[in-house]
C-alpha positions in Angstrom: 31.9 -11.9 9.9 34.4 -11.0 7.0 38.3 -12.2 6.9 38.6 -8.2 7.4 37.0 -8.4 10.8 38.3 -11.4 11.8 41.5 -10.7 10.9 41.6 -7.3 12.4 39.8 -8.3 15.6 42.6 -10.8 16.5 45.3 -8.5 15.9 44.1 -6.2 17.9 43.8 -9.1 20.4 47.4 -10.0 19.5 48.3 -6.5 20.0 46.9 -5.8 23.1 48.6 -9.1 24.8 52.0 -7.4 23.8 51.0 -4.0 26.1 51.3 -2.1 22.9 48.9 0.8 22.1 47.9 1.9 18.7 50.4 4.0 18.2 53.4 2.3 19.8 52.4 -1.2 17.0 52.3 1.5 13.9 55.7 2.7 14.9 57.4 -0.9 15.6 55.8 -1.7 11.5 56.2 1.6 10.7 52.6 2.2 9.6 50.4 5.1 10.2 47.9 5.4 13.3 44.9 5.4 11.3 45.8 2.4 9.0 46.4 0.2 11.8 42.6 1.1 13.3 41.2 0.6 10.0 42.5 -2.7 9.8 41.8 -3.8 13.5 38.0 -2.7 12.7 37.9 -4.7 9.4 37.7 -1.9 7.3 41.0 -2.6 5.5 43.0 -5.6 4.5 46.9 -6.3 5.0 49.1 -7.4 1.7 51.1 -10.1 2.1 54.1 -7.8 2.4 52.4 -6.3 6.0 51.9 -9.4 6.7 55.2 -10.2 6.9 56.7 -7.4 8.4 53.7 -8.1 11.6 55.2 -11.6 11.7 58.7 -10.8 12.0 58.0 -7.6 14.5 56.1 -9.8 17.3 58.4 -12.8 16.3 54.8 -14.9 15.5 53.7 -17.4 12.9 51.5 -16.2 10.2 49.3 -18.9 11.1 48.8 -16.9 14.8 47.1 -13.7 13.1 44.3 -16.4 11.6 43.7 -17.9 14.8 40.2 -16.8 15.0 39.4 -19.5 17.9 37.4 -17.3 20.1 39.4 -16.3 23.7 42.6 -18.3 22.6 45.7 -17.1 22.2 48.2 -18.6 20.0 50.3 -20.8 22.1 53.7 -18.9 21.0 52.3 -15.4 21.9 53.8 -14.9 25.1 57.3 -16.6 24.6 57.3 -14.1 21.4 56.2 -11.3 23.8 59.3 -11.8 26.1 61.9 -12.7 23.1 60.7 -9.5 21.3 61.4 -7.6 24.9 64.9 -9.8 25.3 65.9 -8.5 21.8 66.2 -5.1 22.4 68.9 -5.1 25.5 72.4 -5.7 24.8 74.2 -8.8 24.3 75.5 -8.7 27.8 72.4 -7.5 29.4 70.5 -11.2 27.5 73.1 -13.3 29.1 72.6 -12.1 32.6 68.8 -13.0 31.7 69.3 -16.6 30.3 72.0 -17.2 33.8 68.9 -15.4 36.1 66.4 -17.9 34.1 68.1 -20.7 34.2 68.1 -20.1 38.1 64.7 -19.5 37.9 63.5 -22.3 36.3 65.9 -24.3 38.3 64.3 -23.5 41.5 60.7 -23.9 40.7 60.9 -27.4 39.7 62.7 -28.1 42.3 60.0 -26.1 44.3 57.2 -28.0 42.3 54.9 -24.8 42.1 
């Protein structure tokens, strides 16, 4: 299989673990519908440049998009799921979460689920 495919197939994996659909990922990047299934089917490569902005929109390492390890996610990939969902509420509305969190985790250790 090419770097193309392999690429392409785990974004798409990477993708689909964030709940986004084609179109919603080409909006957050700011890329058109059809280059985004071009590259998910290998047809088309990313520049360095895309690259970067993927990185920086699902908060990953660029390492993460050559994971190519069959059926594993990068370890990151659903911390970065949550921080990317985090970020978008008001600074008020995040510190409610980190209290509610800090509860959370509080109570399942001391649970020991």
């Amino acid at each position: 299989m090419t770097l193309k495919k392999l690429f392409g197939k785990n974004l798409k994996l990477i993708r689909e673990s964030y709940g986004l659909t084609q179109q919603e990922f080409a909006e957050l990047v700011n890329m058109q519908l059809n280059s985004i299934g071009q590259i998910e089917i290998g047809y088309k490569g990313v520049s360095f440049t895309t690259l970067e902005i993927f990185s920086q929109k699902l908060n990953l390492e660029y390492r993460d998009f050559f994971d190519f390890q069959p059926d594993i996610q990068p370890k990151n990939m659903l911390s970065a799921s949550i921080i990317n969902e985090i970020q978008s509420l008001d600074s008020d509305t995040q510190k409610f979460i980190l209290i509610f969190i800090k509860g959370l985790v509080k109570l399942l250790k001391q649970k020991r689920f």
